[in-house]
PDB file of N, CA, C and O in Angstrom:
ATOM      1  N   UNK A   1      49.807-119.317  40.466  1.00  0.00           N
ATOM      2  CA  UNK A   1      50.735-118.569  39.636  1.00  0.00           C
ATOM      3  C   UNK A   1      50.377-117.088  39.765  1.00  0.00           C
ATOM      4  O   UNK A   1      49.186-116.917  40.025  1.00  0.00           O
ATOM      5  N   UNK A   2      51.309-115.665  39.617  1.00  0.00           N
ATOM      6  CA  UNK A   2      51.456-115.020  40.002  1.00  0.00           C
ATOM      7  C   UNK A   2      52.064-114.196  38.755  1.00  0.00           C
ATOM      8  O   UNK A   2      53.083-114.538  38.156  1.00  0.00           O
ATOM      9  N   UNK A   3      51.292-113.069  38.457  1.00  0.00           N
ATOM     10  CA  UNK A   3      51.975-112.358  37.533  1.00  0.00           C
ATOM     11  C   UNK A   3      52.116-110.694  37.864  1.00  0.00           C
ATOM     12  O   UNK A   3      51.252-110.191  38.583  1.00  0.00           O
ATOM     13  N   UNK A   4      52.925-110.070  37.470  1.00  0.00           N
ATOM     14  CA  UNK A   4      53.101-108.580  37.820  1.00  0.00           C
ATOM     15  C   UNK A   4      52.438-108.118  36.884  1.00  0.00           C
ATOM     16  O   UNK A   4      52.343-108.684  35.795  1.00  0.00           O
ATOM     17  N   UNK A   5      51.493-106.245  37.388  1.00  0.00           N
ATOM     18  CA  UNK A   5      50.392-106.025  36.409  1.00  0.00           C
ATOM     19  C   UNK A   5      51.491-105.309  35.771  1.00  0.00           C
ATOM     20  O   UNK A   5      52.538-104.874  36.252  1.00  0.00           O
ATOM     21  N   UNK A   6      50.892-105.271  34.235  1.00  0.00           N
ATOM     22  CA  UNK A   6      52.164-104.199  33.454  1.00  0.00           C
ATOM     23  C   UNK A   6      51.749-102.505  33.796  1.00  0.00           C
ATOM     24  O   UNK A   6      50.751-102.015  34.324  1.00  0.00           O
ATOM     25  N   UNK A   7      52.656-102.061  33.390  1.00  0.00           N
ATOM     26  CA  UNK A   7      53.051-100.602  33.718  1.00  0.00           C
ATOM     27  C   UNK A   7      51.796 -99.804  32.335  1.00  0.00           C
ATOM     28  O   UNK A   7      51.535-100.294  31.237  1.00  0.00           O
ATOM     29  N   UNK A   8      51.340 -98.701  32.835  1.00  0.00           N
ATOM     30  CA  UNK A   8      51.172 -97.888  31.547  1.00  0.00           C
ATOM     31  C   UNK A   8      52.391 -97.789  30.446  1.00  0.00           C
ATOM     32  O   UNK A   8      53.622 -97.806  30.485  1.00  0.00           O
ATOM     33  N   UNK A   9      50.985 -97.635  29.065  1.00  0.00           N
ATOM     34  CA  UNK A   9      52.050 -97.178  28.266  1.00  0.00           C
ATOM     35  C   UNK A   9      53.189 -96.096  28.171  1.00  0.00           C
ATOM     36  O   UNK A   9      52.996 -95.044  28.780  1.00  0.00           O
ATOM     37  N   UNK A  10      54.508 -96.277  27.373  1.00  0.00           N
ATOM     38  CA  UNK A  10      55.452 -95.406  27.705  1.00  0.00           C
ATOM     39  C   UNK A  10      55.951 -95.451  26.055  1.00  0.00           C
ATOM     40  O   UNK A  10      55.486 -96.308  25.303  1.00  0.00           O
ATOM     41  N   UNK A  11      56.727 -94.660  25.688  1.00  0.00           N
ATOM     42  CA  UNK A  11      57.287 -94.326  24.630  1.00  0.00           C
ATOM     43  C   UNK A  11      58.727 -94.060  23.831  1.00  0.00           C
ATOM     44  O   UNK A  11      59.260 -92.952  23.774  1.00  0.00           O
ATOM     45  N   UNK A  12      59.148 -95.015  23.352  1.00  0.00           N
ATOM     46  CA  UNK A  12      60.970 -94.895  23.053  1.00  0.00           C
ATOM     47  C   UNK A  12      60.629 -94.521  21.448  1.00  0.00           C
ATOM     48  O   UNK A  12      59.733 -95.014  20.763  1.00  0.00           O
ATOM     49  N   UNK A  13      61.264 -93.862  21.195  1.00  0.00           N
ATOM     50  CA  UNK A  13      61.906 -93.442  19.624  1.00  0.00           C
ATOM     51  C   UNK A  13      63.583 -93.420  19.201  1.00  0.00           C
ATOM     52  O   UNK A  13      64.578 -93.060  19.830  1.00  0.00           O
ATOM     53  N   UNK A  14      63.434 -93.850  18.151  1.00  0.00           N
ATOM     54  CA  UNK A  14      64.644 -93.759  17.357  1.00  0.00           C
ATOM     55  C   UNK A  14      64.604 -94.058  15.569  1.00  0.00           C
ATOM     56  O   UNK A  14      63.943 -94.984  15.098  1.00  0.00           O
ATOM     57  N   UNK A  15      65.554 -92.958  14.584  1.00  0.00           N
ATOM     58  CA  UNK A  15      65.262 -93.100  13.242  1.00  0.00           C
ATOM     59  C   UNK A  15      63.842 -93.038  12.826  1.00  0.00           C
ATOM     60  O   UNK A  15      63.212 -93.338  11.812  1.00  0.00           O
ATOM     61  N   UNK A  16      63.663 -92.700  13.611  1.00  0.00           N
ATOM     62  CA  UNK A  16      61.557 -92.472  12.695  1.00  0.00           C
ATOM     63  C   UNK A  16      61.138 -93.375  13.296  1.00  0.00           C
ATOM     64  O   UNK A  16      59.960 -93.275  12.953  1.00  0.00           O
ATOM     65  N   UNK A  17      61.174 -94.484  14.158  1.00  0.00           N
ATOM     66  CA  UNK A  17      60.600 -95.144  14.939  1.00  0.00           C
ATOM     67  C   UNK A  17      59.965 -95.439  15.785  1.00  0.00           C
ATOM     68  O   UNK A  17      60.822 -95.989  16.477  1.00  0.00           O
ATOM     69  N   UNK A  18      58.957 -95.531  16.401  1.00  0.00           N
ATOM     70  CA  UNK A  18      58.760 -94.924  17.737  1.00  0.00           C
ATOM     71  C   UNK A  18      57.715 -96.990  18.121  1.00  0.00           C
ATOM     72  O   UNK A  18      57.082 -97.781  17.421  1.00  0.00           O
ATOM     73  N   UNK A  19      58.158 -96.923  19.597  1.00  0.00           N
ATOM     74  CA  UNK A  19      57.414 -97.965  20.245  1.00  0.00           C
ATOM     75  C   UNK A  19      56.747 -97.365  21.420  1.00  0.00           C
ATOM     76  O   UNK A  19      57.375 -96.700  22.243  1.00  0.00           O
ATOM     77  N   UNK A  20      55.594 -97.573  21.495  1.00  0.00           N
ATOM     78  CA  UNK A  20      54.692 -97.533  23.260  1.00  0.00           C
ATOM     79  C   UNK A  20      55.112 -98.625  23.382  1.00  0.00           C
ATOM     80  O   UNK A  20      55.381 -99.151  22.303  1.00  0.00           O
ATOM     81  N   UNK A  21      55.356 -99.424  24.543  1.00  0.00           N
ATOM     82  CA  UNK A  21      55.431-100.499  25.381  1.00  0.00           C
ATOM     83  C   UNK A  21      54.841-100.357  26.941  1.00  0.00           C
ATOM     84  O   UNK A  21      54.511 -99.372  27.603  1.00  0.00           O
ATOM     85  N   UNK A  22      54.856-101.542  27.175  1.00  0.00           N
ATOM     86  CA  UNK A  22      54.501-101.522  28.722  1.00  0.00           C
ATOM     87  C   UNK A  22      55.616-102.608  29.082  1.00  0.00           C
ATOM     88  O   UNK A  22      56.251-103.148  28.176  1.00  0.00           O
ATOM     89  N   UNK A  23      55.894-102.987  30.746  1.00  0.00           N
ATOM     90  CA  UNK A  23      56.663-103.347  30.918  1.00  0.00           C
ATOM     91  C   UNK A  23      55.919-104.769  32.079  1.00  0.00           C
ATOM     92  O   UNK A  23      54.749-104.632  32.438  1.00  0.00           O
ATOM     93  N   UNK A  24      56.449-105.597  32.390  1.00  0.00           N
ATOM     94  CA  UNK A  24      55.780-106.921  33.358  1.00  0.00           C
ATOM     95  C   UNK A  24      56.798-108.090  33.572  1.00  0.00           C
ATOM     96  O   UNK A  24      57.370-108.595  32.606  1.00  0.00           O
ATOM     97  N   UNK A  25      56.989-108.465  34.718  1.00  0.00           N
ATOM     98  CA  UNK A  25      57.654-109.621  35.028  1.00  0.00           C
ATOM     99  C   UNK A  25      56.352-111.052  34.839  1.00  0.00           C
ATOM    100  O   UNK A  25      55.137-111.145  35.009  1.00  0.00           O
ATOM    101  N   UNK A  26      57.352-111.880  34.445  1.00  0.00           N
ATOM    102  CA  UNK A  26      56.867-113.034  33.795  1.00  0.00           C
ATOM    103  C   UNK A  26      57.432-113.585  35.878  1.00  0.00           C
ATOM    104  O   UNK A  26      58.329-113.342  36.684  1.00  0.00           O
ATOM    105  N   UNK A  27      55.999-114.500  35.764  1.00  0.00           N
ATOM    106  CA  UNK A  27      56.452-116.007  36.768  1.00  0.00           C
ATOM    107  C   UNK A  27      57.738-116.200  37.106  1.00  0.00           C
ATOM    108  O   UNK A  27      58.116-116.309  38.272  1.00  0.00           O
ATOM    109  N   UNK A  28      58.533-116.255  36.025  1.00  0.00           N
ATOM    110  CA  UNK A  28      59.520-116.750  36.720  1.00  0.00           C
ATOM    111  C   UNK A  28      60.731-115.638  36.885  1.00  0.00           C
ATOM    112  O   UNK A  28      61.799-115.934  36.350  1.00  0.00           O
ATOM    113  N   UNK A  29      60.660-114.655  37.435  1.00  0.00           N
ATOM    114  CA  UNK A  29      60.789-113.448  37.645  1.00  0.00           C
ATOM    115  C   UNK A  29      61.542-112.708  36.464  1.00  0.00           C
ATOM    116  O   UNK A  29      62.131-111.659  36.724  1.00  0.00           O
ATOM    117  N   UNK A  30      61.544-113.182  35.260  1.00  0.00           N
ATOM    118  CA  UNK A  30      62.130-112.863  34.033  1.00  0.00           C
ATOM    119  C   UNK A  30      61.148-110.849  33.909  1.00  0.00           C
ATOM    120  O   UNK A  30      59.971-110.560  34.122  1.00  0.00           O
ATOM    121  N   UNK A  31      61.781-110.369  33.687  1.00  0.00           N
ATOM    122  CA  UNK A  31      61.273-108.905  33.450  1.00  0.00           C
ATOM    123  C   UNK A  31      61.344-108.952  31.527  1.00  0.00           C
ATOM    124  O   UNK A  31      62.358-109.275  30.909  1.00  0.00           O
ATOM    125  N   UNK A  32      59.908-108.516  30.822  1.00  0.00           N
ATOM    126  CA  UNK A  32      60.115-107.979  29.715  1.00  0.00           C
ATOM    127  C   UNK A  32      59.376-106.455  29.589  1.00  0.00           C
ATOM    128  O   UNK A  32      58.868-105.852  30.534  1.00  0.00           O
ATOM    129  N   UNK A  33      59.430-106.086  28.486  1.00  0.00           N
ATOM    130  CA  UNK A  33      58.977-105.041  27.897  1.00  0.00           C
ATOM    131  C   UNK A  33      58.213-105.315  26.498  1.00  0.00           C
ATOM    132  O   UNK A  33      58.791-106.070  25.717  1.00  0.00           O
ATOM    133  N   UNK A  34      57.343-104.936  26.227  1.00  0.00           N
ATOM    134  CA  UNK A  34      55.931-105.685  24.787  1.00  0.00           C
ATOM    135  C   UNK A  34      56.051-104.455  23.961  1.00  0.00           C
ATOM    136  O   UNK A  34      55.378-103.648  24.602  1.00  0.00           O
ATOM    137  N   UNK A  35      56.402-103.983  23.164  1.00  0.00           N
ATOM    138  CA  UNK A  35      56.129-102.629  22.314  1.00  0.00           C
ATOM    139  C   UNK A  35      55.569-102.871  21.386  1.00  0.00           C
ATOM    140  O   UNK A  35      55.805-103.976  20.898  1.00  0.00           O
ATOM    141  N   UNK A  36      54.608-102.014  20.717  1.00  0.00           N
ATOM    142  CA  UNK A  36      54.003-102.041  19.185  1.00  0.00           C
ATOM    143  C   UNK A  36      54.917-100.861  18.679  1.00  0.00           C
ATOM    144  O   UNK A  36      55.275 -99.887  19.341  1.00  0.00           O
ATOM    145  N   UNK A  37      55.311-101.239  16.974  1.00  0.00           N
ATOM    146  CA  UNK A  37      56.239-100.290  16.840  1.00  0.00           C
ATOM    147  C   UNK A  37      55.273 -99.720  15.588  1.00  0.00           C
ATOM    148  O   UNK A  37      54.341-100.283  15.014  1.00  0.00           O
ATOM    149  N   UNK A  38      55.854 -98.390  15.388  1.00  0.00           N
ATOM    150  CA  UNK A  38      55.715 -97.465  13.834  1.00  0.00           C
ATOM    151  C   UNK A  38      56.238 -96.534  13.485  1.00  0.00           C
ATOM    152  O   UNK A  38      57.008 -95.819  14.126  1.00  0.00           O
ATOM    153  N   UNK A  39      55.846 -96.417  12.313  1.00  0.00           N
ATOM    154  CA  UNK A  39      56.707 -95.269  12.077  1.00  0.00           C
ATOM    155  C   UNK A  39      56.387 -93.756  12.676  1.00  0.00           C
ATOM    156  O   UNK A  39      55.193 -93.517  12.494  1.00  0.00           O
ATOM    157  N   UNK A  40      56.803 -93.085  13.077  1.00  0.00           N
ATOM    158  CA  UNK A  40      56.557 -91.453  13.899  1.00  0.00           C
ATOM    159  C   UNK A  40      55.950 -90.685  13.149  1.00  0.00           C
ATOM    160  O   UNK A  40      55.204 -89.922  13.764  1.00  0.00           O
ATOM    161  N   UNK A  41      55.961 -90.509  11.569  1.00  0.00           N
ATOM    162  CA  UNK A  41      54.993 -89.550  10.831  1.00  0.00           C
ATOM    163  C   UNK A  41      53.658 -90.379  10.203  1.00  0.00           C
ATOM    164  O   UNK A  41      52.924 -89.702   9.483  1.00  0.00           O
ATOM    165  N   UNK A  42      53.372 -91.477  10.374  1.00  0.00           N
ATOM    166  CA  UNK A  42      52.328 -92.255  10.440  1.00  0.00           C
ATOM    167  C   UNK A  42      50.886 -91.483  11.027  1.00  0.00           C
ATOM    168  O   UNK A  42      51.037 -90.892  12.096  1.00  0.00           O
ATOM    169  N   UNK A  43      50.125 -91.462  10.687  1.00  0.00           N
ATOM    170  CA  UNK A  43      49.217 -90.615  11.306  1.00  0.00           C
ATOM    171  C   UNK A  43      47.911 -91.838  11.346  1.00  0.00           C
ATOM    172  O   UNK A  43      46.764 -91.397  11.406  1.00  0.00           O
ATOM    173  N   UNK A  44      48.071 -93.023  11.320  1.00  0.00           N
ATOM    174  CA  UNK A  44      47.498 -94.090  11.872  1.00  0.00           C
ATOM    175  C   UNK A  44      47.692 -94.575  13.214  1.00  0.00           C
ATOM    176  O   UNK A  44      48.909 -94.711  13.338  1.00  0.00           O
ATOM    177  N   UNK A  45      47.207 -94.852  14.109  1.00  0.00           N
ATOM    178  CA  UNK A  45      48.042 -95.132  15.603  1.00  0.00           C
ATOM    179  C   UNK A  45      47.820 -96.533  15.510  1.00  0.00           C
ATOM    180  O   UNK A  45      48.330 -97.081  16.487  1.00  0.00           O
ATOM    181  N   UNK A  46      47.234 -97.392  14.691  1.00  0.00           N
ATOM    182  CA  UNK A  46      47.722 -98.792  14.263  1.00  0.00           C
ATOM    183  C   UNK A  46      49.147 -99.414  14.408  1.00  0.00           C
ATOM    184  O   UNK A  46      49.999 -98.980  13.633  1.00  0.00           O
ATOM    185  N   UNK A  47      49.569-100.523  15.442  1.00  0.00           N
ATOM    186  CA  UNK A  47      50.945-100.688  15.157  1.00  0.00           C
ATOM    187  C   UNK A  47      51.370-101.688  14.164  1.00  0.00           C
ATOM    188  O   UNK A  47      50.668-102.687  14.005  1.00  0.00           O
ATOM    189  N   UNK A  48      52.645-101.492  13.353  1.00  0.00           N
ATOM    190  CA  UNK A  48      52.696-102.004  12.300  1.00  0.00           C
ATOM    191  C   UNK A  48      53.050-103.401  12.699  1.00  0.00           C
ATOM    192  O   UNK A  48      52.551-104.356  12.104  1.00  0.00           O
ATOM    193  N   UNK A  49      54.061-103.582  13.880  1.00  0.00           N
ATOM    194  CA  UNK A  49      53.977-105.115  14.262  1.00  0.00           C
ATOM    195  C   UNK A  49      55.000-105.248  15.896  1.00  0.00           C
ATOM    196  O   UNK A  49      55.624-104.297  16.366  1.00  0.00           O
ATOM    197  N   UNK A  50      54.959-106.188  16.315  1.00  0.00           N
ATOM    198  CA  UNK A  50      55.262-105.793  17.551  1.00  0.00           C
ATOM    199  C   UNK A  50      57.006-106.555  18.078  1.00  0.00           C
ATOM    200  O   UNK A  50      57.428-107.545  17.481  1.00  0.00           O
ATOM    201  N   UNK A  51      57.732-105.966  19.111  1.00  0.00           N
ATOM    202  CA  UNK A  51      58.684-106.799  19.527  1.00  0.00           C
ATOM    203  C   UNK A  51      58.991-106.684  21.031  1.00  0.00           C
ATOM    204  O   UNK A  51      58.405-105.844  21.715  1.00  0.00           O
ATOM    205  N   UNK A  52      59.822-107.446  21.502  1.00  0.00           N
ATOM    206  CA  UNK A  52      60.179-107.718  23.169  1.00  0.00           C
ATOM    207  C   UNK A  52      61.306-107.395  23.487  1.00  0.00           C
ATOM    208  O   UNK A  52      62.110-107.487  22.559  1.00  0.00           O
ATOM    209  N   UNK A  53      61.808-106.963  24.663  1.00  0.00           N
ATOM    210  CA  UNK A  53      62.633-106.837  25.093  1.00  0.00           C
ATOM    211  C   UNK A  53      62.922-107.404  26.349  1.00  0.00           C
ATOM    212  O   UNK A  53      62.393-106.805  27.286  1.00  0.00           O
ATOM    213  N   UNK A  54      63.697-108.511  26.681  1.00  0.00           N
ATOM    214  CA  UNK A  54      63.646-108.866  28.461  1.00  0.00           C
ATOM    215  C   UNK A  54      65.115-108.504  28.929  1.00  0.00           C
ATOM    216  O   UNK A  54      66.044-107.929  28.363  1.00  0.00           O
ATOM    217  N   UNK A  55      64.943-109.132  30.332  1.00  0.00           N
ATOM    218  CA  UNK A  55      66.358-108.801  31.064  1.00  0.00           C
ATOM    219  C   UNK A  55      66.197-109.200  32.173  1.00  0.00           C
ATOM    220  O   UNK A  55      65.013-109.521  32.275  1.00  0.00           O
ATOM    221  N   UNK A  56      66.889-109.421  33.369  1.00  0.00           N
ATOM    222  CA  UNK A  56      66.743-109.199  34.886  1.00  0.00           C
ATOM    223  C   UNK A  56      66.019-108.275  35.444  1.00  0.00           C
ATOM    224  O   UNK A  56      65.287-108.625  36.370  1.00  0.00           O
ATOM    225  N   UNK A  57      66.038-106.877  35.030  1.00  0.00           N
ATOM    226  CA  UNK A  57      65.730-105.763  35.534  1.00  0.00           C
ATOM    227  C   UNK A  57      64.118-105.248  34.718  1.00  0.00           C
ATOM    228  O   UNK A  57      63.912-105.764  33.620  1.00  0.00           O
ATOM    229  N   UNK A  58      63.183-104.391  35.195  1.00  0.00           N
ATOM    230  CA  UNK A  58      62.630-103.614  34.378  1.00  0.00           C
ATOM    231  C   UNK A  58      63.351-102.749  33.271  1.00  0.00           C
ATOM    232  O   UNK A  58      62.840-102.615  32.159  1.00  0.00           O
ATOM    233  N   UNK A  59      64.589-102.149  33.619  1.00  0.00           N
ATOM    234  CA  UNK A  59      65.265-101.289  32.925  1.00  0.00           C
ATOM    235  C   UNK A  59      66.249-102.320  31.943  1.00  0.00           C
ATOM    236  O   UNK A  59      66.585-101.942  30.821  1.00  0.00           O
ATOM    237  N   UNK A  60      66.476-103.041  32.236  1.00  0.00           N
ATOM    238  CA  UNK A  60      67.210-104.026  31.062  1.00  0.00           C
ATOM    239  C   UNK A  60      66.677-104.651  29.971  1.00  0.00           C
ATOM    240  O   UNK A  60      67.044-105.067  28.872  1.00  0.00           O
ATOM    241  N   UNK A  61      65.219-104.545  30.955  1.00  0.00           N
ATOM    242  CA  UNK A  61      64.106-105.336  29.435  1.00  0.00           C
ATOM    243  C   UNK A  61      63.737-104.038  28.662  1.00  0.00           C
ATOM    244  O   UNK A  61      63.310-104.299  27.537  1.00  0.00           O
ATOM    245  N   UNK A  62      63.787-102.634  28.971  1.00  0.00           N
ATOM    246  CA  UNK A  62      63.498-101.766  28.247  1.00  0.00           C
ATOM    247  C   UNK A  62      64.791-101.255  27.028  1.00  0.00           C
ATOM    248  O   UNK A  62      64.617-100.631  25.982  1.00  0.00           O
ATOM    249  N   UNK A  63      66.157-101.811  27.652  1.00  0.00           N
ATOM    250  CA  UNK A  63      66.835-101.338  26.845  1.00  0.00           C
ATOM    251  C   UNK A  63      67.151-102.190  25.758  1.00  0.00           C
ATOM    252  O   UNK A  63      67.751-101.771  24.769  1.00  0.00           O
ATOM    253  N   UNK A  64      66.701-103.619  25.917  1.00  0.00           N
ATOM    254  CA  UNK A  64      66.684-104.849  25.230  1.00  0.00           C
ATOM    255  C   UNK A  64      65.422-104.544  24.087  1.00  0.00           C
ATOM    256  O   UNK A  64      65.431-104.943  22.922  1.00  0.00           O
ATOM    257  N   UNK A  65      64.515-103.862  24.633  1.00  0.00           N
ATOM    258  CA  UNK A  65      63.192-103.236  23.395  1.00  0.00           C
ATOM    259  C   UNK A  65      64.565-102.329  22.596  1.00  0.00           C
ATOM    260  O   UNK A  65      65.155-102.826  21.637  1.00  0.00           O
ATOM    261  N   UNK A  66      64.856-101.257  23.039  1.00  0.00           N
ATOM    262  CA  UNK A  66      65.308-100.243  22.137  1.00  0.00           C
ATOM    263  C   UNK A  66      66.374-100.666  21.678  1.00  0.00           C
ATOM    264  O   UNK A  66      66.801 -99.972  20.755  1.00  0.00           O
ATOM    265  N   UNK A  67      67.267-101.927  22.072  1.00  0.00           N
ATOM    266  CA  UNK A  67      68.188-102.265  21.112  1.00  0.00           C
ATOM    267  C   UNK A  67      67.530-103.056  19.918  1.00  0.00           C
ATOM    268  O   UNK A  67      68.072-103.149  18.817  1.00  0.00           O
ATOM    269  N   UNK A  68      66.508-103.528  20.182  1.00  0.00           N
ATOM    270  CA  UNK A  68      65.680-104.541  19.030  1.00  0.00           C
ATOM    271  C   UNK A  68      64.464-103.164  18.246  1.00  0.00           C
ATOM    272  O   UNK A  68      63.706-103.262  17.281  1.00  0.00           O
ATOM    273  N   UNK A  69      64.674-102.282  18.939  1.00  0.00           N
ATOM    274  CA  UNK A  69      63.700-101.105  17.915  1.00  0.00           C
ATOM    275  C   UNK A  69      64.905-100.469  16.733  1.00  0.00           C
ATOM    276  O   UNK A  69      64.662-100.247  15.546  1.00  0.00           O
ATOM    277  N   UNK A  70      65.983-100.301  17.302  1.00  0.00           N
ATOM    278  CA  UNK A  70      67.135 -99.752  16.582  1.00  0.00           C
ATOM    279  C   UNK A  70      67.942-100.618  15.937  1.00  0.00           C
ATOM    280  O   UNK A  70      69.129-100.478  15.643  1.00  0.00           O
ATOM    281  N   UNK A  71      66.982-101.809  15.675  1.00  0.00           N
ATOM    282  CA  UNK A  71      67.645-103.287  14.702  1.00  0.00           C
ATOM    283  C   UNK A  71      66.966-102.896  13.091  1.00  0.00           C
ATOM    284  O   UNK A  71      67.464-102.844  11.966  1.00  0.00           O
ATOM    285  N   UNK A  72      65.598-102.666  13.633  1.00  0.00           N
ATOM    286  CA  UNK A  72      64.391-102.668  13.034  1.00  0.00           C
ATOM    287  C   UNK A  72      64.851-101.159  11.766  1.00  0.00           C
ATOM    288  O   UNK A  72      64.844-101.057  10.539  1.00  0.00           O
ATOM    289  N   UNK A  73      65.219-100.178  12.978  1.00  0.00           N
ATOM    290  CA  UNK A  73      65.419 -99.132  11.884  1.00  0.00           C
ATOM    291  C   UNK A  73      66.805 -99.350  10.940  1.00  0.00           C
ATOM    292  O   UNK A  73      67.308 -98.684  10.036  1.00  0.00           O
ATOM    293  N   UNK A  74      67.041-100.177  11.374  1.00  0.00           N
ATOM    294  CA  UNK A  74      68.428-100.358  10.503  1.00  0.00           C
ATOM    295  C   UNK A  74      68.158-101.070   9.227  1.00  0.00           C
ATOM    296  O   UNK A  74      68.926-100.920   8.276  1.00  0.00           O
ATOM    297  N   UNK A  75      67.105-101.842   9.150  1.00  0.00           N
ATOM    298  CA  UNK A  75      66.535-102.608   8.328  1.00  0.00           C
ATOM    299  C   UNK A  75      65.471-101.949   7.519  1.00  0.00           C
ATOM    300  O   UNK A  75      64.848-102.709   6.777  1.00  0.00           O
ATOM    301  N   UNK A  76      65.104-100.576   7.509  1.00  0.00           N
ATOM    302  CA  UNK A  76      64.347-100.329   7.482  1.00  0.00           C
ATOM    303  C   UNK A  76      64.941 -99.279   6.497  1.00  0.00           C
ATOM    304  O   UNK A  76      64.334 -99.079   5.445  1.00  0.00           O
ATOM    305  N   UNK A  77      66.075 -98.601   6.762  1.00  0.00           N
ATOM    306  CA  UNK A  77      66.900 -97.471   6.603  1.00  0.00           C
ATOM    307  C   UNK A  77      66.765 -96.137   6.901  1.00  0.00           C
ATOM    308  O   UNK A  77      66.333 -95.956   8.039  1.00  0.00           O
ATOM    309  N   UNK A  78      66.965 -95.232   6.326  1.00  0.00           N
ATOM    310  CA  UNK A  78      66.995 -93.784   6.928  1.00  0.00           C
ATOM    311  C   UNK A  78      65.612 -93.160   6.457  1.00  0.00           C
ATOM    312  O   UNK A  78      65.228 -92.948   5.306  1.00  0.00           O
ATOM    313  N   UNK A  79      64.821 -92.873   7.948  1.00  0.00           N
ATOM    314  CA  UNK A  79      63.397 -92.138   7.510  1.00  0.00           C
ATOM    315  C   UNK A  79      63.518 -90.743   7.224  1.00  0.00           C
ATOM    316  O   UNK A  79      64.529 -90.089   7.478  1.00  0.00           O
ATOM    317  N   UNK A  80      62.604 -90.344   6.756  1.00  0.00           N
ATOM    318  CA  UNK A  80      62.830 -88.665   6.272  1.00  0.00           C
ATOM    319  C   UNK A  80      61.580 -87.704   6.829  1.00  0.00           C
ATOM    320  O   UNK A  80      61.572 -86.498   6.584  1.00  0.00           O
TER     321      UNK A  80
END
């Protein structure tokens, strides 16, 4: 079995949100993205909890994170 190494960390924000993720194809050539998310004025670099994003593509599993980061802030509501 055969796995792709993940990418350095990288960084999406939205609503006060912010995720590092890295990115890695799974075996069965499924592409995700792993983010720890928090809040942006947090001055802990602890992440508060984590979510995925996959797709076909590297870039599909990243936009599949930021549609599931911009779920999160919706639930979360408007940061200040």
């Amino acid at each position: 079995m055969e796995a792709t190494m993940l990418q350095p960390d990288r960084v999406i924000r939205t609503s006060g949100l912010l995720a590092e993720y890295t990115t890695g194809q799974a075996p069965s050539g499924e592409w995700f993205a792993l983010g720890s998310v928090r809040a942006e004025i947090d001055t802990e670099r602890q992440p508060a909890w984590m979510i995925v994003g996959t797709g076909e593509t590297a870039e599909d599993a990243v936009s599949g994170l930021l549609s599931q980061l911009e779920r999160e802030a919706l639930k979360i509501g408007p940061r200040q």
